[in-house]
C-alpha positions as CSV (number, residue, x, y, z in Angstrom):
1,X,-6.6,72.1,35.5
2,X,-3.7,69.2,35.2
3,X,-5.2,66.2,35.4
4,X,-3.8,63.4,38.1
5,X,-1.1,61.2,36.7
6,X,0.2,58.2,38.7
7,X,2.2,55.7,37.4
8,X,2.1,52.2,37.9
9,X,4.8,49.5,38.7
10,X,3.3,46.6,37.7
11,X,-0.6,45.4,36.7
12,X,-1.5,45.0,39.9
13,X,-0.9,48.4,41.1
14,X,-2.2,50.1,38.1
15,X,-5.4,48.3,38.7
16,X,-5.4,49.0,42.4
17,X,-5.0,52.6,41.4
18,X,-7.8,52.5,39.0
19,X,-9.8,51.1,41.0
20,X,-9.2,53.6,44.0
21,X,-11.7,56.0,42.7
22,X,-8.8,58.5,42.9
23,X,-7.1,58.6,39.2
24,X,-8.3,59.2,36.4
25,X,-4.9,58.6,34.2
26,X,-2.0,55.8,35.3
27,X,0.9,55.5,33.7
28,X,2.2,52.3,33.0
29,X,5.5,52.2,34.4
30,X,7.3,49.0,33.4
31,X,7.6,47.1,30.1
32,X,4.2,46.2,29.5
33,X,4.4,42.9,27.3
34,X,1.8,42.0,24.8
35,X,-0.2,39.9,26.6
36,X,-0.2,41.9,29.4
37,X,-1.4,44.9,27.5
38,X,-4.6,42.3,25.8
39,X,-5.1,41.9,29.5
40,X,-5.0,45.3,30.5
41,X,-7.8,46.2,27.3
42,X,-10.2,43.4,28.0
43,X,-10.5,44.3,31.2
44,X,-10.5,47.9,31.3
45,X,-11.8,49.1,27.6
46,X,-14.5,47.7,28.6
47,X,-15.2,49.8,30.9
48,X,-14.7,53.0,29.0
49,X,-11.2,53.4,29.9
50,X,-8.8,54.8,27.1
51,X,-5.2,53.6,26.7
52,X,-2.6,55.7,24.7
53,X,1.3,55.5,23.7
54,X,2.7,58.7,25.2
55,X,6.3,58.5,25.1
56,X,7.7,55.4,26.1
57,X,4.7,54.0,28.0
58,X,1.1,53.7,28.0
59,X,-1.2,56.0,29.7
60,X,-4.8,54.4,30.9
61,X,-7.5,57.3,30.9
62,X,-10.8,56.6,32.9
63,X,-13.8,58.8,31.5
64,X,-15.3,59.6,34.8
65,X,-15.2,57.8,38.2
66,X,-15.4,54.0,38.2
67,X,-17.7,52.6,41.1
68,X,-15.0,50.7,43.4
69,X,-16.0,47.3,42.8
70,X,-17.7,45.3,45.7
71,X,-14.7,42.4,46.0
């Protein structure tokens, strides 16, 4: 089964999608500068999220279902 891909506009939208509970893989869809992408690891990796080159952008994996934060 083919995972869900979604791809993202901008960090706020790929968080907003990870956060949803929904996707498991966003694709970031703009040009992701470097401090945006430290950004992006800190506060993701952490979490057990995986990020990968494929193709042109970067894909963020989630292993499992995050629990939507409480904000």
């Amino acid at each position: 089964m083919k995972q869900q891909l979604s791809t993202a506009n901008d960090y706020k939208e790929a968080c907003d999608l990870l956060r949803s509970g929904y996707v498991k893989h966003v694709r970031l869809g703009w040009n992701v500068g470097s401090d945006e992408f430290f950004r992006i690891a800190s506060d993701w990796c952490d979490t057990g999220a995986k990020i990968k080159k494929e193709g042109e952008n970067f894909v963020i994996s989630l292993k499992g279902f995050p629990i939507p934060s409480q904000h």
